[in-house]
N, C-alpha and C positions, 0 to 999 in steps of 0.2 A: 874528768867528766864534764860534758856541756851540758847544758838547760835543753838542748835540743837534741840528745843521742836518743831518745827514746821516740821521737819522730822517725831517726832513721832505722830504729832496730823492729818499729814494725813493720811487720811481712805481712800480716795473715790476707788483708784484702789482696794484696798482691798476689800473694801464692791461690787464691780464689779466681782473678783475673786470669792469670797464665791456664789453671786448671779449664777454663772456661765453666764456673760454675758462682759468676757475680752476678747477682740480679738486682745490683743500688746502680742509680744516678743512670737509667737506661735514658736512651735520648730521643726523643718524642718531637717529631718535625710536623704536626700537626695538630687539630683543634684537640680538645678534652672530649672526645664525642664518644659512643660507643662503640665504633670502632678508628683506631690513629694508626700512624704511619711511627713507629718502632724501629730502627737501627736500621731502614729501610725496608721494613717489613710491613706490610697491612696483618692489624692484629686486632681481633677481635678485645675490647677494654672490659673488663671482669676485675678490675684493683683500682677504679678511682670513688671518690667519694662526690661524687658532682651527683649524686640522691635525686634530685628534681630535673636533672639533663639539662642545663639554664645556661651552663659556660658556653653555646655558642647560638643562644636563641637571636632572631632578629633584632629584638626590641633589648635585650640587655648592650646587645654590641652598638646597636643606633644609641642608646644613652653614653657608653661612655663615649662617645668619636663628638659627642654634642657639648659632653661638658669638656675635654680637651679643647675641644673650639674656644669655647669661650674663658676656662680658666686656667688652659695652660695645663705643662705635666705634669708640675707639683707645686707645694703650699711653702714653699724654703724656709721653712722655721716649723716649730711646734704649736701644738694647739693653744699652751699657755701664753703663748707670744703672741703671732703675726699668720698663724696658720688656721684660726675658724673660719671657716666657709660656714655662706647660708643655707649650702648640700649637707653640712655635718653636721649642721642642727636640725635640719629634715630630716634624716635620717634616723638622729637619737629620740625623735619623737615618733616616729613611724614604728620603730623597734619597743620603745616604752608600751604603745600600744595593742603591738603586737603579743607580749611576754606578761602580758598584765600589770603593768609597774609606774609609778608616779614618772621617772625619768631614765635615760640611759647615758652613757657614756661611752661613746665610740675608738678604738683602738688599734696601732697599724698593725698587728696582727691578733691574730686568738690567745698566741703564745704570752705577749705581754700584754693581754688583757688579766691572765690569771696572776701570771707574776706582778702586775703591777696593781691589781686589785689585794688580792692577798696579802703581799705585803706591808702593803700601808694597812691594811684593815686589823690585823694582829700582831698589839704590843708585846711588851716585857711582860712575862708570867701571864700570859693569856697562849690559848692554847688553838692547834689547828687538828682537828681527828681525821685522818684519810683512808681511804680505802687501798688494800694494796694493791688493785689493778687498774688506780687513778693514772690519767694523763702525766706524762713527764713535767709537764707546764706545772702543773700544779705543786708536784712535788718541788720544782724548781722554786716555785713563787715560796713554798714553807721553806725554802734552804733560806732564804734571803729576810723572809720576815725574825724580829727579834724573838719570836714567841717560840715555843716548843711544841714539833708535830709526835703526834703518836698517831701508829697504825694498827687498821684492824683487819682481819684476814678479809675477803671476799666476798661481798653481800652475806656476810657472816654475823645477824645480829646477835648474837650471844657476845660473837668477838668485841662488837663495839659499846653493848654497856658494859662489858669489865673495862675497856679504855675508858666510856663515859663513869666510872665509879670511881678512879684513879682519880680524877680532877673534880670530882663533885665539889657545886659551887666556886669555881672555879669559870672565870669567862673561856666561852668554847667555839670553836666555829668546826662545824662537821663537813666536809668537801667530797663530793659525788659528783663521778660522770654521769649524764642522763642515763644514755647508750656507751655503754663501753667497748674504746675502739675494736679490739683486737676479739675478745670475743663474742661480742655480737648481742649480751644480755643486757636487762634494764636494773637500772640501781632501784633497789626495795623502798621504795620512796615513802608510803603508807608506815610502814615498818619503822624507816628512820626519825622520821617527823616524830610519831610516835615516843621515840627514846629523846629526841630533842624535847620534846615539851617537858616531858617526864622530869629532864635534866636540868634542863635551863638551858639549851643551847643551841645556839643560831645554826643556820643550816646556807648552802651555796649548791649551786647542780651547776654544771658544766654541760651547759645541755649541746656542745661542739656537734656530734653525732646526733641526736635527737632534733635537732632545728630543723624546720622543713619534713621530718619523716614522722615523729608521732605527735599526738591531738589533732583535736579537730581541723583548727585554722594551721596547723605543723608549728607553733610557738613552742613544742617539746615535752619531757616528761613530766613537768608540774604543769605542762593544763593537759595532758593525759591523766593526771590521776585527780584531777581539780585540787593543786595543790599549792597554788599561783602564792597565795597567801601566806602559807608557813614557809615560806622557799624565801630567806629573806637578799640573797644573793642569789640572781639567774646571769652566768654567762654564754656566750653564743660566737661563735665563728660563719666568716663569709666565705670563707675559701672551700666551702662544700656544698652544701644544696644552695647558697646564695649567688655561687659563680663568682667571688672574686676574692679580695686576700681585706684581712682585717678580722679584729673582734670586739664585742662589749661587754658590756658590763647594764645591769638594770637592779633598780633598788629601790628603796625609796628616795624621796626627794635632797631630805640632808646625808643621805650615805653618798649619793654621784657628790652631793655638792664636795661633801669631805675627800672623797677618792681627786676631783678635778685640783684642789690645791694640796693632796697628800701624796698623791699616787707619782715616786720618779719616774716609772718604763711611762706616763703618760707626758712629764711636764719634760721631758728632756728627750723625747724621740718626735722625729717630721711625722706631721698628719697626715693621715689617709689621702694619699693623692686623690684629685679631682674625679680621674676616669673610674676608679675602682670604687669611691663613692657612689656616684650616678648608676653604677651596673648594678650594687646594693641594691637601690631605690627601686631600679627596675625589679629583680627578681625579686622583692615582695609582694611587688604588685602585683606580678603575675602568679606567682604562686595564691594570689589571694582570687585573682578573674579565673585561675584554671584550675579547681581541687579537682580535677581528672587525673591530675600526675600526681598525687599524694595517692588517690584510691588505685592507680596502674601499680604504683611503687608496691604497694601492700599484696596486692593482686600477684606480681612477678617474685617477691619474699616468700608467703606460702607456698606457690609454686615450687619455686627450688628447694625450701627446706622439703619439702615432700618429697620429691625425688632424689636428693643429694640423702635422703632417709631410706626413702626406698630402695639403692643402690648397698646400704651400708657402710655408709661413711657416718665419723662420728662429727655431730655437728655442736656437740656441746651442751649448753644452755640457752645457744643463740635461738633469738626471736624474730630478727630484725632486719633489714638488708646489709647487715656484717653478717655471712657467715661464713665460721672459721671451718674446715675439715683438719680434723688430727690428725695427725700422720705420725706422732711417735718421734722417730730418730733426726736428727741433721741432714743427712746423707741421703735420707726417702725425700725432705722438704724437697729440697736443692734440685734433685733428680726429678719431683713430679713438675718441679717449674720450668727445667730445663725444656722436657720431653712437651708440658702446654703449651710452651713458646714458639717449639718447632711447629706443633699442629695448629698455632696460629691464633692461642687463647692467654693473654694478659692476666698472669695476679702477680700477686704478691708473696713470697716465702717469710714465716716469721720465727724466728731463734733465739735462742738466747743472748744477750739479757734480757730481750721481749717476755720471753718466755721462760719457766723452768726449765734445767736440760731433760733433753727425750721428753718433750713436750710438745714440739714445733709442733706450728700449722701450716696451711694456705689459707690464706684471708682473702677472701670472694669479698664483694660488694658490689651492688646492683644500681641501676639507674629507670628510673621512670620511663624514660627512652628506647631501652632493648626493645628488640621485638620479642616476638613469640619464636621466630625462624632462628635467631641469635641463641634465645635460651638452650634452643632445643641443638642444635650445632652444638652448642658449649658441653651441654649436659653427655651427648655422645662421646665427644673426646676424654671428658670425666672419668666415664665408664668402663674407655676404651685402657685407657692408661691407669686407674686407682687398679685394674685387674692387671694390667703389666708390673706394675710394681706392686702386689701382693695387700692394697691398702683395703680392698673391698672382697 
């Protein structure tokens, strides 16, 4: 036996590949726009998460090509070292501001924003409660923390005070996606806070999906439900409505301090290159000069939930611009992505372990950007093909 036969005994993507029926690691030779260029295809885009349409605005692209000029492609070291820029302390104060919170702490991605906040933030016999439809990040950051996670079904508050009853008095941290990727609903945040006080126990939102798309200013689902305050951990990703890659962390002042000399995914991974910074910088600002593209967003959301309703597709619980249509089997997902592809419409098929089996979806997601002519194109093919394969 090798350490490595179990590399070579998997087939399944291969035998996916050959059947023609893989829809990972498609190749994209153009911007993130609403519609890209696809294995040589012009394809209408319906599966990214660029919410605010910013990854190829003038003014994010002139920011990063200015800070490249002047500091180069990257920071060669970490931020505990030789790698703070005076962009990555703009930035963490910009973000502070924006999420309501004393300070932030900037991350070279979202992923090990949660993994490396998380873990340093929950010891020995301190506990982490998650929701089961939480981000992979997250659950990952609890595999790595010393503390013990317990899970609770699905915006299921019944489910989560029998976990909160399990560890009464007991130190707690509760971890919520704002907007949850894959189905498209908002974590019960009223509801949760609620069972946290009751408890004693701190609370985190992962507002990844939620930045940029709900409240007022789009700082996410605690200042949608004015909840900025009991939310004593707010994390956020740049790699979706912000247009670039990274994520943070916002807390109070001695919680970044303890994360900046606790946290390993921070002290031992290179900072946020220069250019991806500055595109940051920018897409706040604009998203703060243009709340046109947060009210568009909202505006092209109803839209489709109504129609994607109207047709008879199940959309779920979603609220938000994720939305999922169920589709039941493996075999329907695969087939309604294939048959979108050809008529020249972009998503996503989602499967197990995503999902329960005969659960799959297709996961839509919208952009501030579409037009009205787009929607409506998409929405025909929709109609044309959920009644070809039996889904509507």
């Amino acid at each position: 036996m090798s350490l490595f036969d179990k590399c070579y005994a998997f087939q399944d993507a291969k035998r996916a590949i050959a059947s023609g029926f893989y829809p990972y690691f498609r190749e994209i030779s153009s911007e993130q726009d609403t519609e890209v260029i696809c294995n040589g295809q012009k394809m209408l885009m319906m599966g990214s998460n660029s919410y605010l349409g910013l990854t190829n605005h003038p003014k994010v692209k002139e920011a990063a090509m200015e800070a490249l000029k002047k500091y180069g492609t990257g920071c060669a070291g970490s931020r505990f070292l030789n790698g703070t820029l005076d962009i990555h302390i703009q930035l963490e104060e910009e973000l502070a501001r924006l999420v309501g919170k004393d300070a932030a702490l900037a991350f070279p991605t979202g992923y090990q924003a949660n993994l490396g906040c998380i873990s340093a933030i929950v010891n020995k016999d301190e506990y982490m409660i998650t929701d089961k439809f939480d981000h992979a990040s997250i659950i990952d950051g609890c595999l790595l923390s010393p503390g013990t996670m317990l899970r609770f079904n699905h915006n299921d508050m019944a489910s989560l005070e029998r976990a909160l009853q399990k560890i009464e008095g007991k130190n707690s941290l509760i971890i919520v996606d704002g907007i949850f990727s894959m189905e498209g609903d908002i974590a019960r945040l009223p509801e949760i806070v609620e069972l946290a006080e009751k408890y004693n126990a701190s609370l985190m939102v992962d507002e990844a999906h939620s930045l940029g798309v709900m409240g007022k200013k789009g700082a996410g689902s605690a200042e949608h439900f004015g909840l900025t305050k009991q939310t004593g951990l707010i994390m956020g990703t740049f790699s979706k409505s912000l247009a670039s890659v990274g994520g943070f962390i916002a807390a109070d002042e001695d919680i970044i301090h303890y994360l900046k000399h606790k946290s390993r995914a921070l002290i031992f991974s290179a900072s946020m290159p220069p250019a991806s910074t500055a595109s940051v910088l920018a897409a706040l600002k604009i998203m703060e000069e243009e709340p046109e593209r947060l009210k568009r967003l909202w505006e092209i959301t109803h839209y489709m939930l109504r129609e994607f309703k109207n047709m008879g597709y199940n959309t779920g619980d979603s609220c938000t611009p994720v939305i999922p249509l169920h589709v039941g089997e493996m075999m329907v997902a695969f087939n309604m992505w294939k048959r979108l592809g050809d008529e020249g419409v972009f998503i996503n098929p989602v499967i197990p372990p995503a999902v329960p089996p005969n659960s799959c979806l297709i996961r839509c997601s919208f952009m501030a950007t579409h037009t009205d002519e787009q929607l409506d194109f998409a929405l025909e093919k929709f109609r044309m093909i959920g009644k070809e394969l039996g889904v509507i």
